[in-house]
MARMAR-687935 format. One record per residue (C-alpha): residue in three letters; x, y negated, z; residue number from 1. Coordinates in Angstrom, 2 decimals. Layout:
+-------+---------+---------+---------+--------+
: vomar :       x :       y :       z : drenba :
+-------+---------+---------+---------+--------+
:   ALA :       X :       Y :       Z :    NUM :
...
+-------+---------+---------+---------+--------+
//
This chain:
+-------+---------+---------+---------+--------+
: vomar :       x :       y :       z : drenba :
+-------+---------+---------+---------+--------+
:   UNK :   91.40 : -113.07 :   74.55 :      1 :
:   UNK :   89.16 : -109.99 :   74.78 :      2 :
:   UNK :   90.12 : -107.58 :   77.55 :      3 :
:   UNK :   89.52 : -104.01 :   78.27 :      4 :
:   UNK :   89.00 : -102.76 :   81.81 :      5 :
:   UNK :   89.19 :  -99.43 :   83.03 :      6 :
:   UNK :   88.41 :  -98.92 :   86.92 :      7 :
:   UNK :   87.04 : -102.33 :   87.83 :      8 :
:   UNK :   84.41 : -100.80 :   90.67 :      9 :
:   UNK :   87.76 :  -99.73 :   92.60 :     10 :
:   UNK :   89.64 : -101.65 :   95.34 :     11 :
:   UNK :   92.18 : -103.34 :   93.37 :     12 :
:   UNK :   89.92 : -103.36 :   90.24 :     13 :
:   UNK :   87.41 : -105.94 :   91.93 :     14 :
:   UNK :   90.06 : -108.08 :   92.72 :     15 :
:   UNK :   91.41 : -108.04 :   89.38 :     16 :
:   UNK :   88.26 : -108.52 :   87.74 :     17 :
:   UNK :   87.22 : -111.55 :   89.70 :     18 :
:   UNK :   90.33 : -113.28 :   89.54 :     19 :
:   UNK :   90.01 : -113.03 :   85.35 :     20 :
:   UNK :   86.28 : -113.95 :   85.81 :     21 :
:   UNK :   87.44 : -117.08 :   88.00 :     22 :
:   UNK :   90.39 : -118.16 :   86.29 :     23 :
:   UNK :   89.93 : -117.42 :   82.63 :     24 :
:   UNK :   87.14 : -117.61 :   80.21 :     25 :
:   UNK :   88.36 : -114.33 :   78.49 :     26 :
:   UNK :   85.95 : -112.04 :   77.36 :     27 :
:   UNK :   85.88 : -108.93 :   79.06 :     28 :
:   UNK :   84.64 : -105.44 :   78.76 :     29 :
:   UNK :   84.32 : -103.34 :   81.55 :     30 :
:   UNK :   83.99 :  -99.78 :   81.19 :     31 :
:   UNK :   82.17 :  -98.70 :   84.23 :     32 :
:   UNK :   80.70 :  -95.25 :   85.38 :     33 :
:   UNK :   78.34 :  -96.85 :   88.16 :     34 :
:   UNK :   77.82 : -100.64 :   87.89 :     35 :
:   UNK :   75.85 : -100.53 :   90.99 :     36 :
:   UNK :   79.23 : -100.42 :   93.11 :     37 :
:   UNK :   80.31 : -103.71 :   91.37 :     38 :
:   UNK :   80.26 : -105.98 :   94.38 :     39 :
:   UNK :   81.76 : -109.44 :   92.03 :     40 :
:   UNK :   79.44 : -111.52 :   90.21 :     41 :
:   UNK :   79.47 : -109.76 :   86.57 :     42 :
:   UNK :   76.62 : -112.25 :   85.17 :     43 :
:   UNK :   78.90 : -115.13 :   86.03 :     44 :
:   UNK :   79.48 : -116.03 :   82.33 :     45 :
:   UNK :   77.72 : -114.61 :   79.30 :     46 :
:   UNK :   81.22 : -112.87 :   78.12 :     47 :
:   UNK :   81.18 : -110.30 :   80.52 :     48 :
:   UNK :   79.97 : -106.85 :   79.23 :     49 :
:   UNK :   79.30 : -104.01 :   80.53 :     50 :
:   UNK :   79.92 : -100.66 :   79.15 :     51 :
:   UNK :   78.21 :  -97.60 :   80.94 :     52 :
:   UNK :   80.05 :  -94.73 :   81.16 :     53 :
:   UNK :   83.64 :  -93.63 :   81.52 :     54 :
:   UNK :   87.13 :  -92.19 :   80.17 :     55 :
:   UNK :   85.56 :  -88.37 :   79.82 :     56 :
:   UNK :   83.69 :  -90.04 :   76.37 :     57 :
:   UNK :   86.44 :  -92.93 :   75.32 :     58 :
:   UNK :   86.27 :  -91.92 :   71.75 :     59 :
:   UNK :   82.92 :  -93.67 :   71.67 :     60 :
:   UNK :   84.47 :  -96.90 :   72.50 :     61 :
:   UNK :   87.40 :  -96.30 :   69.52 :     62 :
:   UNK :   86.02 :  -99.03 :   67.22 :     63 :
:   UNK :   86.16 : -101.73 :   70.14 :     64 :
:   UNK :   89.41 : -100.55 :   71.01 :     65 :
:   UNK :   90.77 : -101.34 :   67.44 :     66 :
:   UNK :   89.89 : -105.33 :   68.25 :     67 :
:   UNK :   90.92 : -105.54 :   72.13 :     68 :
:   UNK :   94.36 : -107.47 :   72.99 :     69 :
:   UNK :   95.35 : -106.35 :   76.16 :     70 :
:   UNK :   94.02 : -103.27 :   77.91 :     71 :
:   UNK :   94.31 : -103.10 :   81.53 :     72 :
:   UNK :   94.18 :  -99.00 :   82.44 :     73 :
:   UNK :   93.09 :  -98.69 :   86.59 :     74 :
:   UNK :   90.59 :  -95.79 :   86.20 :     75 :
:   UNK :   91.95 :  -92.73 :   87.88 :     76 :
:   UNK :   90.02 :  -89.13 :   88.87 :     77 :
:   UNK :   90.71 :  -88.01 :   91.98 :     78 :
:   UNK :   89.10 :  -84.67 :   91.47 :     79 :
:   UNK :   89.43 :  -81.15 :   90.50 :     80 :
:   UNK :   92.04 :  -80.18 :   88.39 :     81 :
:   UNK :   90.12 :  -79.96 :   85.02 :     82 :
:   UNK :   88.44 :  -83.38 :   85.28 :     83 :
:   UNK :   92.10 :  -85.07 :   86.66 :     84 :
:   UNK :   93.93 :  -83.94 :   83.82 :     85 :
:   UNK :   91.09 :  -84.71 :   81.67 :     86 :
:   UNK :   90.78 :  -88.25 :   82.76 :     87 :
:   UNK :   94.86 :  -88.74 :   83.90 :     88 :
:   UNK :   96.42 :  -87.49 :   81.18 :     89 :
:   UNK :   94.39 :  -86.45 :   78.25 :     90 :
:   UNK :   91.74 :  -89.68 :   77.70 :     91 :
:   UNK :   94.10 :  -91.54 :   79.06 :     92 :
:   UNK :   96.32 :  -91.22 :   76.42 :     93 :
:   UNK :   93.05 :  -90.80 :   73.90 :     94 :
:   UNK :   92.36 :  -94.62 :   74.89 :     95 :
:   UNK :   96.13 :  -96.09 :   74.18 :     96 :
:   UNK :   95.89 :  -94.35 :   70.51 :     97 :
:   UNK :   93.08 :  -95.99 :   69.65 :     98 :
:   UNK :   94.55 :  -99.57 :   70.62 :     99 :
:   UNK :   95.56 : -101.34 :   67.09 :    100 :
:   UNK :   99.55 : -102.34 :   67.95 :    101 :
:   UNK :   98.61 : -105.35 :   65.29 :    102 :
:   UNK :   95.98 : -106.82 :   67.38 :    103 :
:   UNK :   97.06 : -105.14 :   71.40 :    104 :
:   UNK :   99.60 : -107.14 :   72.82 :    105 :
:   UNK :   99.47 : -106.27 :   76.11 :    106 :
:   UNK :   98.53 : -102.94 :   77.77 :    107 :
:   UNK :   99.03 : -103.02 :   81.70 :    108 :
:   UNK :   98.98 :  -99.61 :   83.18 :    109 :
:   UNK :   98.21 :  -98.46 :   86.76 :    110 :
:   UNK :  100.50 :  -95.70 :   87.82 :    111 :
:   UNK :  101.57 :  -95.43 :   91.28 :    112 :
:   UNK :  105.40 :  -95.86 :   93.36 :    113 :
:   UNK :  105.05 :  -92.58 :   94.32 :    114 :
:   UNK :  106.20 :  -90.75 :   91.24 :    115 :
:   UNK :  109.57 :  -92.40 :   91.55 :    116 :
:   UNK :  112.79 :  -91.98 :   92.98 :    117 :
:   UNK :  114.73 :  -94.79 :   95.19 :    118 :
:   UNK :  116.70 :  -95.92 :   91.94 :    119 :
:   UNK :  112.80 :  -96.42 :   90.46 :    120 :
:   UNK :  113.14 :  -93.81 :   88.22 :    121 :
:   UNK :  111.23 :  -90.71 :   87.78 :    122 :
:   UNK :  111.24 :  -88.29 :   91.13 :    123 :
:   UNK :  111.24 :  -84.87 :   89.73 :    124 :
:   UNK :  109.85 :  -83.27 :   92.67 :    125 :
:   UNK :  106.67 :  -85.58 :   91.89 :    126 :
:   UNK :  106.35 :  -83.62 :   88.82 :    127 :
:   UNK :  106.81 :  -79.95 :   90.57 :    128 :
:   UNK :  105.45 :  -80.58 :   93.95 :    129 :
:   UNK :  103.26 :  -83.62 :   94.02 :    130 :
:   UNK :   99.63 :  -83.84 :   94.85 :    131 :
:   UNK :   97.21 :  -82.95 :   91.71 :    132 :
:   UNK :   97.14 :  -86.88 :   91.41 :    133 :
:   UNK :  100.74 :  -87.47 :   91.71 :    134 :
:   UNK :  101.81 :  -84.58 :   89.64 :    135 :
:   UNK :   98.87 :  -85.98 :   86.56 :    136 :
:   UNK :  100.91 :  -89.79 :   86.83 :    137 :
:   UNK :  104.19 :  -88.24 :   86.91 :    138 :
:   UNK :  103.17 :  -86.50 :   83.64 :    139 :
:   UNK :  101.31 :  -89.32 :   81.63 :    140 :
:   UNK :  103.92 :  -91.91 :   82.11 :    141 :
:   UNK :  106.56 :  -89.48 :   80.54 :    142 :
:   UNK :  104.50 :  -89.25 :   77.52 :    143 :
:   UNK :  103.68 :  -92.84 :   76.92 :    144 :
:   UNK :  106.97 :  -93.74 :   75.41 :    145 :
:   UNK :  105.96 :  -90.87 :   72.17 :    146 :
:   UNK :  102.81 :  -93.68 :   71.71 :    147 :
:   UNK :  102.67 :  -96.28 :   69.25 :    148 :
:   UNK :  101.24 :  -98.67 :   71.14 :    149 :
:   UNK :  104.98 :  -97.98 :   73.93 :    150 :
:   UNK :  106.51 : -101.07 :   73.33 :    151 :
:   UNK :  103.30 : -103.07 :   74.32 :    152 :
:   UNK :  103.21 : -101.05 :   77.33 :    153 :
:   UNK :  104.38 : -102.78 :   81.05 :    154 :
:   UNK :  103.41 : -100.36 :   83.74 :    155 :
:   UNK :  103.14 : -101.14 :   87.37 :    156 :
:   UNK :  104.11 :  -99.17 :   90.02 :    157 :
:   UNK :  101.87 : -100.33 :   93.03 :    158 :
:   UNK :  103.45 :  -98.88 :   96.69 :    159 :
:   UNK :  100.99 :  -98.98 :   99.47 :    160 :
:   UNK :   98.02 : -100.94 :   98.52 :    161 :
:   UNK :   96.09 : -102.54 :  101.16 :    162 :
:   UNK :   92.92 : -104.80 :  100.61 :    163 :
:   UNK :   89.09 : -104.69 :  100.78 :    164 :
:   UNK :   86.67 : -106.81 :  102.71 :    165 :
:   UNK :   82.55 : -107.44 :  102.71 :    166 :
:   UNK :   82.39 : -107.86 :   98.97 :    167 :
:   UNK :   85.32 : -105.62 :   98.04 :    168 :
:   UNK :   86.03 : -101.77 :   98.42 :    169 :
:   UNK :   88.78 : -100.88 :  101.13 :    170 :
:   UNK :   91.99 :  -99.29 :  100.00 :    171 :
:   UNK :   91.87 :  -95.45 :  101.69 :    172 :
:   UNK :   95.02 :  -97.23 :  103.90 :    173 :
:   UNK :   93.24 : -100.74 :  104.68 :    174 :
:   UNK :   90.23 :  -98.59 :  105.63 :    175 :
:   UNK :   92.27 :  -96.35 :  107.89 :    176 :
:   UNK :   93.80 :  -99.23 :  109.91 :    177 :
:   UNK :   91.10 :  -99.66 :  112.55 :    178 :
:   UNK :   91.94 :  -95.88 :  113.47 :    179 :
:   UNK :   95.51 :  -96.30 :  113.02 :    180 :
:   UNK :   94.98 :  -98.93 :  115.80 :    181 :
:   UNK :   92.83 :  -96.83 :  118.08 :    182 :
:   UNK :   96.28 :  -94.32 :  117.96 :    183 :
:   UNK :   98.80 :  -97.60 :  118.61 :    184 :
:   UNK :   98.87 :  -96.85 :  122.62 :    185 :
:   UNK :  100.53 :  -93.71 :  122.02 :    186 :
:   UNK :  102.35 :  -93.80 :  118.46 :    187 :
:   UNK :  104.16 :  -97.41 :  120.22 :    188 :
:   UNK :  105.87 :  -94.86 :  122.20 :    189 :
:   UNK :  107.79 :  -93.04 :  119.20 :    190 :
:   UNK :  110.50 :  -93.35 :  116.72 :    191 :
:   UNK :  110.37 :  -92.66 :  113.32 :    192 :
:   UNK :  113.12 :  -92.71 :  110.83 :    193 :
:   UNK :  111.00 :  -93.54 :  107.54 :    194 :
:   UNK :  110.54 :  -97.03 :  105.48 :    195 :
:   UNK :  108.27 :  -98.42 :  102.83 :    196 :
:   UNK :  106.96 : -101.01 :  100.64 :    197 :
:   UNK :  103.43 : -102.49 :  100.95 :    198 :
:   UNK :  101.44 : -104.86 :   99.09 :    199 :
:   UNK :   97.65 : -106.40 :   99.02 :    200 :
:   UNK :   95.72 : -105.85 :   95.58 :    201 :
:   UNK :   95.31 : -109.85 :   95.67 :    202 :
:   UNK :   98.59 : -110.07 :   95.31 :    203 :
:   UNK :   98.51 : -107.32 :   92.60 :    204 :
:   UNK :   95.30 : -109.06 :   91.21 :    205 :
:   UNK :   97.91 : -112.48 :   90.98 :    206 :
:   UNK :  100.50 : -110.45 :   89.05 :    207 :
:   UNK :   98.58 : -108.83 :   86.91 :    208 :
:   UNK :   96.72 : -112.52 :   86.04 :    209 :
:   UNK :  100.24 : -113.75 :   85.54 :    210 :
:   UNK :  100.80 : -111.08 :   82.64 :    211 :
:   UNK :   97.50 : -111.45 :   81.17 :    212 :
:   UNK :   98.88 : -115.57 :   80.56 :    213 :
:   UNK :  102.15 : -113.98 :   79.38 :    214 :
:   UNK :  101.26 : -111.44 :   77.37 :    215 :
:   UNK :  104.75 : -111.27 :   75.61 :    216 :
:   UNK :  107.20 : -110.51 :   78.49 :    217 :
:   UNK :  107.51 : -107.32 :   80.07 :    218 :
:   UNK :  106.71 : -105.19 :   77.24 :    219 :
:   UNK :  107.83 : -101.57 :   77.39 :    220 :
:   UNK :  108.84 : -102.40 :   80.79 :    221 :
:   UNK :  108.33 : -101.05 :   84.59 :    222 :
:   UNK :  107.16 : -103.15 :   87.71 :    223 :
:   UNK :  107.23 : -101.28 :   91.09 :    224 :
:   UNK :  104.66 : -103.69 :   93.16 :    225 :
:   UNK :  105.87 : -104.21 :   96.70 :    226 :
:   UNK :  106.99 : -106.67 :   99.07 :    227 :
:   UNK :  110.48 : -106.24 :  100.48 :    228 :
:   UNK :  110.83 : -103.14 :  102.35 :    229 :
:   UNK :  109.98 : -102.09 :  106.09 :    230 :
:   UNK :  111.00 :  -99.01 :  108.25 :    231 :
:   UNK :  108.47 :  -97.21 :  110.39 :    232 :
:   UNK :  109.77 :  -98.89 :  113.67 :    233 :
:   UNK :  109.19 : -102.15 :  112.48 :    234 :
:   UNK :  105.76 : -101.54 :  111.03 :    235 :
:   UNK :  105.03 : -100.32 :  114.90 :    236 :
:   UNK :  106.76 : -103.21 :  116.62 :    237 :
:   UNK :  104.80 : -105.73 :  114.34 :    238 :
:   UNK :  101.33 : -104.50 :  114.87 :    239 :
:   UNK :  102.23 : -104.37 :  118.84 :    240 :
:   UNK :  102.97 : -107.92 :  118.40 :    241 :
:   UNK :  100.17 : -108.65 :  116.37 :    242 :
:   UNK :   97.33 : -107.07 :  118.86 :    243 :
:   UNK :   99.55 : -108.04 :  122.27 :    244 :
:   UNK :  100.53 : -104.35 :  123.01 :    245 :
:   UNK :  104.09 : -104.31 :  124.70 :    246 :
:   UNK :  106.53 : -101.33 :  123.99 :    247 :
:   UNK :  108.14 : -100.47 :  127.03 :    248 :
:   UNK :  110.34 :  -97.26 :  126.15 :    249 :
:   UNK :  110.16 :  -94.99 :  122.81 :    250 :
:   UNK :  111.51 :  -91.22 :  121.95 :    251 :
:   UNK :  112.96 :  -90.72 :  118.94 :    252 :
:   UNK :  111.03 :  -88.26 :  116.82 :    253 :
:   UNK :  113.59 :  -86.07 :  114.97 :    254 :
:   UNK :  112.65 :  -83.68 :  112.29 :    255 :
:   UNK :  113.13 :  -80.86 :  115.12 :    256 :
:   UNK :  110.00 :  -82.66 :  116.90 :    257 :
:   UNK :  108.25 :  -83.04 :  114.37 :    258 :
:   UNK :  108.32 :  -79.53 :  112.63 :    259 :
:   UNK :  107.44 :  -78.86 :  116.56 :    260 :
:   UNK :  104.26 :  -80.55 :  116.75 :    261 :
:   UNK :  103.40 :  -78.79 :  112.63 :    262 :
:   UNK :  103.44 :  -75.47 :  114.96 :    263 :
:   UNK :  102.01 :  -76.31 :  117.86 :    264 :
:   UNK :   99.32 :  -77.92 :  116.48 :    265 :
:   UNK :   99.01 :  -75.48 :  113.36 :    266 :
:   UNK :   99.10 :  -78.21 :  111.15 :    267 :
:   UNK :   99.46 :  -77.35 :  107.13 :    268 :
:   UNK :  102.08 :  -78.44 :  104.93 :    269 :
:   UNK :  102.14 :  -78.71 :  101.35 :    270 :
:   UNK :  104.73 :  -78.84 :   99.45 :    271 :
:   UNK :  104.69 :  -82.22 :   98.74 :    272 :
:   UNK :  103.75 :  -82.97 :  102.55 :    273 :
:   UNK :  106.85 :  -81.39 :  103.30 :    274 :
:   UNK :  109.27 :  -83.40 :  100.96 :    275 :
:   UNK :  107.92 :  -86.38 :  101.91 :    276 :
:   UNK :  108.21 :  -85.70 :  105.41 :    277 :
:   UNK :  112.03 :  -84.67 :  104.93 :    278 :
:   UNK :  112.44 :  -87.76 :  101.93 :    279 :
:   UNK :  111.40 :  -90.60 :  104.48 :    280 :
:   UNK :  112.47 :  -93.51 :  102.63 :    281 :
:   UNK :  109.68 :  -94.27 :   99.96 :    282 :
:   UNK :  112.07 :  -97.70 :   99.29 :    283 :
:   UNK :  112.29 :  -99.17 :   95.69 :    284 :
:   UNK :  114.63 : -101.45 :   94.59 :    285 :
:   UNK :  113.94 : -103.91 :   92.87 :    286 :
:   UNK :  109.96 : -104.82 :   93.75 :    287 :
:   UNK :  107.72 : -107.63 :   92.71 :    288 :
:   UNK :  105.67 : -109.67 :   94.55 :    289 :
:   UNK :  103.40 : -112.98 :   92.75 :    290 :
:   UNK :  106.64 : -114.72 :   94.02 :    291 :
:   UNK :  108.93 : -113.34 :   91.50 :    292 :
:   UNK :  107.05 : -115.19 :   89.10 :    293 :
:   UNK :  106.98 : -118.49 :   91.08 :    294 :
:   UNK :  103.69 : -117.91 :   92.90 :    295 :
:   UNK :  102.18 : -117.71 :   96.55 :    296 :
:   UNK :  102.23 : -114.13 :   97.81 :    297 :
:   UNK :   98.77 : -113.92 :   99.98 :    298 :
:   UNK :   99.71 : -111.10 :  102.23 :    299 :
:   UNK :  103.73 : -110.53 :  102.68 :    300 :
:   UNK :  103.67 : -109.60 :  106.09 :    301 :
:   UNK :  102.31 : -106.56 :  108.46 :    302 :
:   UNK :  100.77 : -109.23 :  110.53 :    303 :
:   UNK :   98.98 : -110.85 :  107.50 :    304 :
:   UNK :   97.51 : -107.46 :  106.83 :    305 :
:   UNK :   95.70 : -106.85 :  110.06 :    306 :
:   UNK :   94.33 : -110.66 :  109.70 :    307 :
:   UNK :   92.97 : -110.07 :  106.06 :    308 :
:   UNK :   91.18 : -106.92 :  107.85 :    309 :
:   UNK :   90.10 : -109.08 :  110.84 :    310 :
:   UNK :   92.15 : -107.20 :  113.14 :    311 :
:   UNK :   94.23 : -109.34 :  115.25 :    312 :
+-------+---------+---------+---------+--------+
//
């Protein structure tokens, strides 16, 4: 099978890419800006090949694109305006069209669970409010049903993505959690109404392995990536657990309290800030895990989170 890779040098790229250069003998192109940040062993197999450079120029690539049979899109811009509509949308798109739906039969595109709704459905306000990177997703994935290449297309929906270690890139949350730990002694002490999904990228890297075997099912279809839900409380209580901290009392923070500390402490709101802050419940239903397709999930729990990151 020869494979396509977009975004391999990120967090849940590496893991991706290793687990196809461990468990397959497919041949795969990576399409790298810097290989220097590649961290997994790219010389393990003489079918590995790297191409320098990145979505801004995919035309150059439109010839190999015509003979690749699955595609697997990660590379996303997290920049300016200009270059994230460039690279989200526009060569985005540029790179499906030049997929042959005769040879392709499997694209797996990266999106992200926060440009949907509860019912996993498009969330409007992702489209008029959302972050430059939100609003860019929310905008390619409603055109990729007017491609050619549509039917072919299964795109996942990852929710919050932890992962990284000494040979891997941290997610911005896993690398976060040793200061999210350093705040535990006082945020232990509050209640939050708010709930969410979370899952490792080995676990994604599993699923996404699983697909490349299967490359017929799930076609045209969406895959919100997440293990079963978990309010804000619970996330708290678990990590106490975890690290031995005991809760003795907490105070519910209300919306009131909240939009009181935004004064006091001057804090600025965005739009999108601000409807996440009053939407709460980032919850999807249903969400997939390496388990709904009969396989171990590696990380399903909080506690299993702070382990992976040597924490606890």
């Amino acid at each position: 099978m020869r494979i396509f890779i977009t975004g391999a040098s990120g967090c849940i790229g590496h893991y991706v890419t290793e687990k196809l250069i461990q468990s397959s003998n497919h041949e795969l192109f990576l399409l790298v800006r810097n290989p220097e940040r590649l961290k997994f062993d790219f010389k393990a197999r003489p079918n590995i090949h790297l191409l320098k450079g990145d979505l801004s120029r995919i035309e150059e690539y439109a010839e190999l694109l015509g003979t690749i049979e699955i595609a697997i899109l990660l590379a996303t811009s997290w920049g300016g305006e200009e270059e994230s509509y460039q690279i989200n949308i526009n060569k985005t798109l540029a790179l499906l069209n030049c997929l042959n739906p005769s040879i392709c039969q499997k694209v797996i595109y990266f999106s992200t669970a926060s440009i949907l709704g509860q019912d996993n459905q498009p969330l409007a306000q992702a489209g008029e409010l959302g972050t430059l990177y939100v609003r860019t997703k929310y905008l390619c994935y409603s055109r990729l049903n007017e491609l050619a290449i549509a039917p072919k297309i299964t795109t996942l929906f990852p929710t919050l993505v932890f992962g990284g270690d000494g040979n891997k890139p941290y997610s911005h949350i896993s690398g976060g959690l040793p200061d999210i730990l350093k705040l535990i002694n006082l945020i232990r002490y509050f209640k939050a109404d708010g709930s969410f999904h979370f899952i490792h990228s080995e676990d994604i890297a599993r699923i996404v392995n699983y697909l490349v075997d299967h490359p017929q099912e799930y076609g045209g279809k969406t895959i919100v990536l997440g293990n079963q839900s978990i309010t804000v409380d619970e996330a708290v209580e678990q990590i106490c657990q975890a690290i031995g901290k005991k809760i003795y009392f907490r105070i519910p923070l209300s919306l009131g309290l909240a939009d009181f500390f935004i004064i006091l402490f001057r804090l600025k709101m965005e739009p999108w800030d601000r409807f996440c802050l009053d939407y709460r419940h980032f919850t999807y239903n249903p969400t997939t895990t390496p388990a709904t397709f009969g396989l171990e999930n590696y990380a399903p729990t909080v506690k299993d989170l702070l382990e992976t990151r040597g924490l606890c």
